[in-house]
Phi, psi and omega in degrees: 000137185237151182218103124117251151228033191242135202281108181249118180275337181189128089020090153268147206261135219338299189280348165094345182283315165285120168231157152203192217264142180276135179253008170193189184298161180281157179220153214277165161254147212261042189260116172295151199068357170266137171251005161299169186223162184290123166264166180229103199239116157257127175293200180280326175258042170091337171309148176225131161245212195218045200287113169340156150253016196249003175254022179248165167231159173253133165276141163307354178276338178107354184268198192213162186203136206270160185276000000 
């Protein structure tokens, strides 16, 4: 999955201990005024949430990590 030409291979979670995987397409996101977009990340214990990419940071490694 790509946002722009940057690749997000995986989600990491606030604390940095949890990653987990984006499972479909990005969706614009619905915070009026934002131009970020929804990833859809199922963690390891099957919840899937719906995290902004504009609350992510991107790593040199290719994964994201939530703010």
């Amino acid at each position: 999955m790509k946002i722009r030409d940057m690749e997000i291979r995986s989600v990491r979670s606030r604390n940095g201990k949890t990653t987990g995987r984006p499972t479909g397409g990005l969706h614009p996101c619905t915070l009026e005024g934002c131009r970020g977009s929804r990833v859809a990340v199922r963690w390891p214990n099957g919840q899937i949430t719906f995290p902004c990419t504009r609350g992510m940071n991107a790593t040199k490694r290719g994964d994201w990590r939530i703010r």
